[in-house]
N, CA, C and O atoms as a GROMACS GRO file, in nm:
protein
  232
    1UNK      N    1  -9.988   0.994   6.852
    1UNK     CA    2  -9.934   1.122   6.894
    1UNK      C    3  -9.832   1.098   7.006
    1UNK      O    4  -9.864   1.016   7.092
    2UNK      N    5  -9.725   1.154   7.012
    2UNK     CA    6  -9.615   1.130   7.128
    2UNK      C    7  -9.660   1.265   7.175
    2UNK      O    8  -9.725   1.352   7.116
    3UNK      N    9  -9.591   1.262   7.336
    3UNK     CA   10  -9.594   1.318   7.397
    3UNK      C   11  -9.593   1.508   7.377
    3UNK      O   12  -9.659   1.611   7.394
    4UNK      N   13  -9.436   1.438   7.316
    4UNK     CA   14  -9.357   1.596   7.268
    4UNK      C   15  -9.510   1.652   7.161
    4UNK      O   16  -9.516   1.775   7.168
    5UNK      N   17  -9.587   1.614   7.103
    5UNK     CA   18  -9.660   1.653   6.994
    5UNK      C   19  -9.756   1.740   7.116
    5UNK      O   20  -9.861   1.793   7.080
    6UNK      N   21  -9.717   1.747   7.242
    6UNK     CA   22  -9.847   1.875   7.299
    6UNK      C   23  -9.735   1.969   7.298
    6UNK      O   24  -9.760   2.069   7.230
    7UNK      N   25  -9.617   1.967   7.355
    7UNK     CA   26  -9.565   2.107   7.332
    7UNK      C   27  -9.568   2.153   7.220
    7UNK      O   28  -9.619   2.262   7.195
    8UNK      N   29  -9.513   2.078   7.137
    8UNK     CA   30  -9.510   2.169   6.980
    8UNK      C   31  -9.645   2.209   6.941
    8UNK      O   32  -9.660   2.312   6.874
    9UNK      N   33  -9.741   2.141   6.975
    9UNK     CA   34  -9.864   2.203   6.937
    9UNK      C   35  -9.918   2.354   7.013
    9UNK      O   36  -9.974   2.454   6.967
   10UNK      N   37  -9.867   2.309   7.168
   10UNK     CA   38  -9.854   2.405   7.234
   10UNK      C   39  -9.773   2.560   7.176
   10UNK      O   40  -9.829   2.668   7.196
   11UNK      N   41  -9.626   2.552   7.095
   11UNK     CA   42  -9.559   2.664   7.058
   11UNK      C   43  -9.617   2.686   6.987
   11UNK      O   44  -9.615   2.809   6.978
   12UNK      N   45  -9.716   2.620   6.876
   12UNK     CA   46  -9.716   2.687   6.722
   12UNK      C   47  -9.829   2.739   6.784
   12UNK      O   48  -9.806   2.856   6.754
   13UNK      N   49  -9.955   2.746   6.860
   13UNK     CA   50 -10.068   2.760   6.865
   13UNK      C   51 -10.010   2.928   6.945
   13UNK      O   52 -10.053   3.035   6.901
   14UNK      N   53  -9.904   2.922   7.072
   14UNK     CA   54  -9.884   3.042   7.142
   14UNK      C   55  -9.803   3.160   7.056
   14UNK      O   56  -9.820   3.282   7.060
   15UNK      N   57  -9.710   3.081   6.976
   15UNK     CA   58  -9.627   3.194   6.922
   15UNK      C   59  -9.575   3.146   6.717
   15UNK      O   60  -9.476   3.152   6.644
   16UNK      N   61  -9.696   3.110   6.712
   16UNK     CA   62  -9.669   3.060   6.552
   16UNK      C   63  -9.653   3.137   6.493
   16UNK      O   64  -9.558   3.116   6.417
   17UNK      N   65  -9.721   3.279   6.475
   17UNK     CA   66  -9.764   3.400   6.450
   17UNK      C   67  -9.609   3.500   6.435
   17UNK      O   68  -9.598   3.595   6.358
   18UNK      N   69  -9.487   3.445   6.538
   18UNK     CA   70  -9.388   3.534   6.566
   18UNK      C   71  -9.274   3.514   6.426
   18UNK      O   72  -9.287   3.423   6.344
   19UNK      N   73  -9.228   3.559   6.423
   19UNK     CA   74  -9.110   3.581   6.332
   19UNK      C   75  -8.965   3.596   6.401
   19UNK      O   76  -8.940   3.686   6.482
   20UNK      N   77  -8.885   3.510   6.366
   20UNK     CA   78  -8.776   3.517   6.487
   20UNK      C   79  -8.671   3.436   6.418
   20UNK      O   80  -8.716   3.347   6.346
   21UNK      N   81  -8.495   3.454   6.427
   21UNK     CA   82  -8.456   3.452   6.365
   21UNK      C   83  -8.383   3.288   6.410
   21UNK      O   84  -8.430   3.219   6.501
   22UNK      N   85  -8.288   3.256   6.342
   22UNK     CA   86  -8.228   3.118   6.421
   22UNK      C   87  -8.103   3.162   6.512
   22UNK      O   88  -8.047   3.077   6.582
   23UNK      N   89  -8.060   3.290   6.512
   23UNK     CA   90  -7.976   3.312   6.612
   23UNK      C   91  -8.019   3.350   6.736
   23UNK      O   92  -7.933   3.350   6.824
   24UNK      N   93  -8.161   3.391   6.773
   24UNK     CA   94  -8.253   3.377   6.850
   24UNK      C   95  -8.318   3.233   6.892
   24UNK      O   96  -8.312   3.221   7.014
   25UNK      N   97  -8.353   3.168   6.856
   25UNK     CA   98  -8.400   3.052   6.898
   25UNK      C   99  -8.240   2.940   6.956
   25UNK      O  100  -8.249   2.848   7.037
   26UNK      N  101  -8.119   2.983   6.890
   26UNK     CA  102  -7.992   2.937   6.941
   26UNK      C  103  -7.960   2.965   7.074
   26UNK      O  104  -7.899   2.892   7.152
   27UNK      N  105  -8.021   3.113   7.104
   27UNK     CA  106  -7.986   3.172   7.254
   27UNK      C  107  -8.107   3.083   7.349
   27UNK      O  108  -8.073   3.039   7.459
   28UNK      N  109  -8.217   3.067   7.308
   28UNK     CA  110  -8.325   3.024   7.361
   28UNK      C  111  -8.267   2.852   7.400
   28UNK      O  112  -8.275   2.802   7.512
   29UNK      N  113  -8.225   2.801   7.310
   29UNK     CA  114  -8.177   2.622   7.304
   29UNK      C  115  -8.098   2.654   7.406
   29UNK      O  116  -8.108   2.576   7.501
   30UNK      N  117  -7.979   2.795   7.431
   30UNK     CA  118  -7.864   2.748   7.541
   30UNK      C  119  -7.916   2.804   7.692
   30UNK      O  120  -7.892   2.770   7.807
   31UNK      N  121  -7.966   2.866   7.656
   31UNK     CA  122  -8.048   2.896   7.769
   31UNK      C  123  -8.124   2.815   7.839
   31UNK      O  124  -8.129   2.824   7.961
   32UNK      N  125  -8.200   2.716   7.763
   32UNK     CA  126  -8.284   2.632   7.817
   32UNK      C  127  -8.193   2.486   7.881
   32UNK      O  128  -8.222   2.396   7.961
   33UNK      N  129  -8.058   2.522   7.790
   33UNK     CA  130  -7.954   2.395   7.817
   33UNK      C  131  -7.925   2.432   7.969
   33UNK      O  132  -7.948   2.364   8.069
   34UNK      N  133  -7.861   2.575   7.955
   34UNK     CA  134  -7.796   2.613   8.108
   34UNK      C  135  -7.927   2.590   8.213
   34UNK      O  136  -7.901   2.566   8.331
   35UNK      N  137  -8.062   2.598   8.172
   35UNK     CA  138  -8.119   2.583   8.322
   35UNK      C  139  -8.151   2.420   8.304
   35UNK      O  140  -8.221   2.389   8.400
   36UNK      N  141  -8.134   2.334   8.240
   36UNK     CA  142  -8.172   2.218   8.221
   36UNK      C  143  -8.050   2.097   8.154
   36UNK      O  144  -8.052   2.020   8.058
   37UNK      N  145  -7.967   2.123   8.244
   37UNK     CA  146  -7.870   2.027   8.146
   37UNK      C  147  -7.867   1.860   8.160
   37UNK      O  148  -7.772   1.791   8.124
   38UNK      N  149  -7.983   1.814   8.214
   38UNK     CA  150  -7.995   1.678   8.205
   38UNK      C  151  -8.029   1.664   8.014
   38UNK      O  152  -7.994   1.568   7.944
   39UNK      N  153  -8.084   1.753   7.979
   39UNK     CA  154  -8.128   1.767   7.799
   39UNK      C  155  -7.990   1.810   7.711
   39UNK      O  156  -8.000   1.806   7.588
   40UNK      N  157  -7.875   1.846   7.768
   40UNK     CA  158  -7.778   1.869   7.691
   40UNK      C  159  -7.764   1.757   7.547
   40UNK      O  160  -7.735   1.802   7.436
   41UNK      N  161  -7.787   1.617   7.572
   41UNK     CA  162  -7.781   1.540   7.502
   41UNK      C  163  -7.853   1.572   7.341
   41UNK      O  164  -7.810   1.555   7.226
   42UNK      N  165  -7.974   1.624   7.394
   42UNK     CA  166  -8.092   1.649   7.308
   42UNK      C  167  -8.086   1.778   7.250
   42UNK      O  168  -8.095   1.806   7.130
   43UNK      N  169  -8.075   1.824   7.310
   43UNK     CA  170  -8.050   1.983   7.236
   43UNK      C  171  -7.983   1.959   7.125
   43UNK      O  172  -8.009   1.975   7.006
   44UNK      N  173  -7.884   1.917   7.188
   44UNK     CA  174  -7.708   1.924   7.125
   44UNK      C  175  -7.726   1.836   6.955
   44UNK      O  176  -7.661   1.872   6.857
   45UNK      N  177  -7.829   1.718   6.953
   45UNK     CA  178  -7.863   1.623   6.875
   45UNK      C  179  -7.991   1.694   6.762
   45UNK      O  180  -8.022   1.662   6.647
   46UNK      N  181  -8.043   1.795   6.851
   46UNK     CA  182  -8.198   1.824   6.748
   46UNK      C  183  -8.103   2.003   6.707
   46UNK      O  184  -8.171   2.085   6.645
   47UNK      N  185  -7.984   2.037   6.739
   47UNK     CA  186  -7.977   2.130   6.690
   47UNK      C  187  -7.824   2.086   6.598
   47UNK      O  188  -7.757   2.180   6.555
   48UNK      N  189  -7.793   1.994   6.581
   48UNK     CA  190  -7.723   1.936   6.489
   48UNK      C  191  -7.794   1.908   6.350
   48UNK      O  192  -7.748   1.932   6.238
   49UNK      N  193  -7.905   1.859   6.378
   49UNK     CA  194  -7.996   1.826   6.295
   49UNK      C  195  -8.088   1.891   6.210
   49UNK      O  196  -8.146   1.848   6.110
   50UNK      N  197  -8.093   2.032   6.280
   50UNK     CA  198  -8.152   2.169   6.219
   50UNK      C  199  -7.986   2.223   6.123
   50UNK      O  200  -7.998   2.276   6.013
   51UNK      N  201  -7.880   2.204   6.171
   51UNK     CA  202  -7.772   2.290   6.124
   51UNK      C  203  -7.792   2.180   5.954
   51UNK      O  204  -7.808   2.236   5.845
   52UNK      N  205  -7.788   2.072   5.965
   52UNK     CA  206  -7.739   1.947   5.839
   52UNK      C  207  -7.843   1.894   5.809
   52UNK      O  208  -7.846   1.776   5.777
   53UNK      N  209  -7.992   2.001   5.814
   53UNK     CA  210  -8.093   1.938   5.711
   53UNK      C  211  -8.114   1.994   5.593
   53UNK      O  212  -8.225   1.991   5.541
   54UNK      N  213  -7.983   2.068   5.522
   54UNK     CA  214  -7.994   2.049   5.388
   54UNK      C  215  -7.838   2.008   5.338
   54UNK      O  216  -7.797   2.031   5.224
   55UNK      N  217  -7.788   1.965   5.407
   55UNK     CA  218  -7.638   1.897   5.382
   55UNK      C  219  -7.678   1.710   5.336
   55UNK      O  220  -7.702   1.615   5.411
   56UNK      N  221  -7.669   1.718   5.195
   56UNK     CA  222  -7.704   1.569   5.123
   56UNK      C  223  -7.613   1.437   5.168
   56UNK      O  224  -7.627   1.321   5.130
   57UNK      N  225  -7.517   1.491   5.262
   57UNK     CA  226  -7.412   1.378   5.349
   57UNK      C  227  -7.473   1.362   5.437
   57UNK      O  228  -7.442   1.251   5.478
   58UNK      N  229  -7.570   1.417   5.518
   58UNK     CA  230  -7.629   1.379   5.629
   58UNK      C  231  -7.714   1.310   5.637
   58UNK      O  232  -7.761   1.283   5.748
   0.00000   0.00000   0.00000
């Protein structure tokens, strides 16, 4: 188990239940960028990666 595997366990367990759209969770990523931009790197990389996971070039 890595680390990251308590938060995510942490979201799905607090708000798995929610329904929410990806232009919502986009505001949430920049939001979390603007108060945290040592993670810009990461964001920027795991929300690239959500946009081109059904693009067969990627």
């Amino acid at each position: 188990m890595y680390f990251t595997d308590r938060g995510i366990e942490e979201l799905d367990r607090r708000r798995g239940e929610e329904e929410v759209t990806l232009a919502w969770v986009a505001e949430r990523l920049q939001e979390f960028t603007d108060t945290h931009p040592e993670f810009e790197a990461a964001v920027e990389r795991f929300s690239t990666w959500l946009a081109r996971l059904d693009d067969p070039e990627d």
